[in-house]
N, C-alpha and C positions, 0 to 999 in steps of 0.2 A: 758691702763694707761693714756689716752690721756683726756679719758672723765671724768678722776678721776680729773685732772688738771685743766680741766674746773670748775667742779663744788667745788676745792680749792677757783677759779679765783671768783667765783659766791658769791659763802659765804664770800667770803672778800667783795669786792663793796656791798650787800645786807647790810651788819655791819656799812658799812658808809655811803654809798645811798639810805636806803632804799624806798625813795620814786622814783628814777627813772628806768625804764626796763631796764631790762637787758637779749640781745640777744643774743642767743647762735648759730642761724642760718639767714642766709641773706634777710633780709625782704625789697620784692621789693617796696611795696608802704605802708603808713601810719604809718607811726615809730611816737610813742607818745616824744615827745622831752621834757626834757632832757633825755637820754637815753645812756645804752653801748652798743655794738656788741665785742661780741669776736670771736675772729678767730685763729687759730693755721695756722700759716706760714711755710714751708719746714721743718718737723720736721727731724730727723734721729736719727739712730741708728746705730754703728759702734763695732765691738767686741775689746774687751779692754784686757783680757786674760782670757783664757778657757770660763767658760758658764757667764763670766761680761762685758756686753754690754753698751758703753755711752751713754745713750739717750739724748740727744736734742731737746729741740722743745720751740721754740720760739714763744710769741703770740703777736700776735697785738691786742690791747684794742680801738675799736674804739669811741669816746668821742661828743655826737650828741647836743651843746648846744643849750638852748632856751629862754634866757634873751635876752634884746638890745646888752647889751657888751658880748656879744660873746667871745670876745678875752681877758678878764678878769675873764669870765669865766673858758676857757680852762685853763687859766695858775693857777686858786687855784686847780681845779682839777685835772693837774698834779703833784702837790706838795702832793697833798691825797695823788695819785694812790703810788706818791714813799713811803710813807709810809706802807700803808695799804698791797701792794704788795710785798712789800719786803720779808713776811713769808706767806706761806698760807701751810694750811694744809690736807696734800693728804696720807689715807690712816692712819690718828692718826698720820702720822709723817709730822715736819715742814720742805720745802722746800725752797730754797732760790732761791729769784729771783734777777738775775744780768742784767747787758748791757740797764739800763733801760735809756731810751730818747722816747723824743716825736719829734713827725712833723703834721706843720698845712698844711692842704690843703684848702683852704676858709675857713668854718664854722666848718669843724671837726677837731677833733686833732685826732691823731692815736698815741698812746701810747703804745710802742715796750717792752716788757721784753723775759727775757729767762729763763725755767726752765730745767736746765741740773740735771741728775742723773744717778748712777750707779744702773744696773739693775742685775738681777741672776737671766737667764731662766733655767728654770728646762731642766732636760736629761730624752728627752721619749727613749730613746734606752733602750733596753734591755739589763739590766745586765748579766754574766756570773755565770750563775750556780757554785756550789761549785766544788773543783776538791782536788781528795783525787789521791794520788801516793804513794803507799809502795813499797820499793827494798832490797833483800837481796844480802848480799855480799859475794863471793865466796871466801873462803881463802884470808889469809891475808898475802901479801911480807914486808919482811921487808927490810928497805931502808938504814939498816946502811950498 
C-alpha cells in the first residue's frame, strides 16, 4: 500500500511540476535541481477492530530549489504542495492528506503530510467446514 501512496504522491507533483524530477529513492550525488525526493517516514499500522487496521504513514516531500531566491521559491511551492496534495488518488480512491507543515533546512524545504486510512486485511485461516447434527427425542414428560 505504501508504493500505491507513492505513486498517488508522484502523479499529483508530475500534474503541476512537470518539468522538475521527482525522487522516489535517495540520490547520493547529482540531483538535476529543481527537484522532489519522497520519502515515507515511520509509517505504522495498529488493529482498530477485528481484520480493520489504522494505517499511518506519513511522508516527507523533500523540495530541492534552483533559482537565486531560493527562499521565495520554497514558500510558492509549499503553497502548491498544500493544494495539489491535499487529495491524491490511490487505488481509483481519493485520499486525504492532513498535518501538512513544512521546515527549511538551508536550501531545502522538507514538506511533511500524512496519509492515514482504514484498511481490511483478509482472513487466510481456514474456515470451518459445515456441521450437520440430527437428535431424536425420547418420550416426551409433561411439565403440568
Amino acid at each position: 500500500m505504501l508504493n500505491k501512496i507513492v505513486d498517488g504522491i508522484v502523479r499529483a507533483l508530475s500534474s503541476v511540476y512537470s518539468e522538475c524530477e521527482i525522487y522516489t529513492e535517495k540520490v547520493e550525488q547529482g540531483l538535476a535541481e529543481p527537484c522532489f525526493l519522497i520519502e515515507c517516514i515511520n509509517p505504522s499500522s495498529e488493529q482498530f477492530m477485528g481484520r480493520r487496521y489504522r494505517q499511518t504513514t506519513p511522508f516527507c516531500i523533500h523540495y530541492f530549489p534552483k533559482g537565486p531566491d531560493k527562499s521565495e521559491e520554497s514558500n510558492a511551492v509549499f503553497m502548491a504542495l498544500t493544494d495539489c496534495l491535499e487529495y491524491i488518488s490511490v487505488d481509483g480512491q481519493l485520499v486525504r492528506g492532513t498535518g501538512m507543515h513544512a521546515e527549511w533546512d538551508g536550501d531545502v524545504m522538507h514538506f511533511m503530510v500524512d496519509y492515514d486510512m482504514f484498511l481490511i486485511r483478509q482472513d487466510d485461516a481456514e474456515k470451518m467446514g459445515d456441521y450437520t447434527l440430527e437428535m431424536e427425542v425420547d418420550g416426551e414428560k409433561d411439565l403440568n
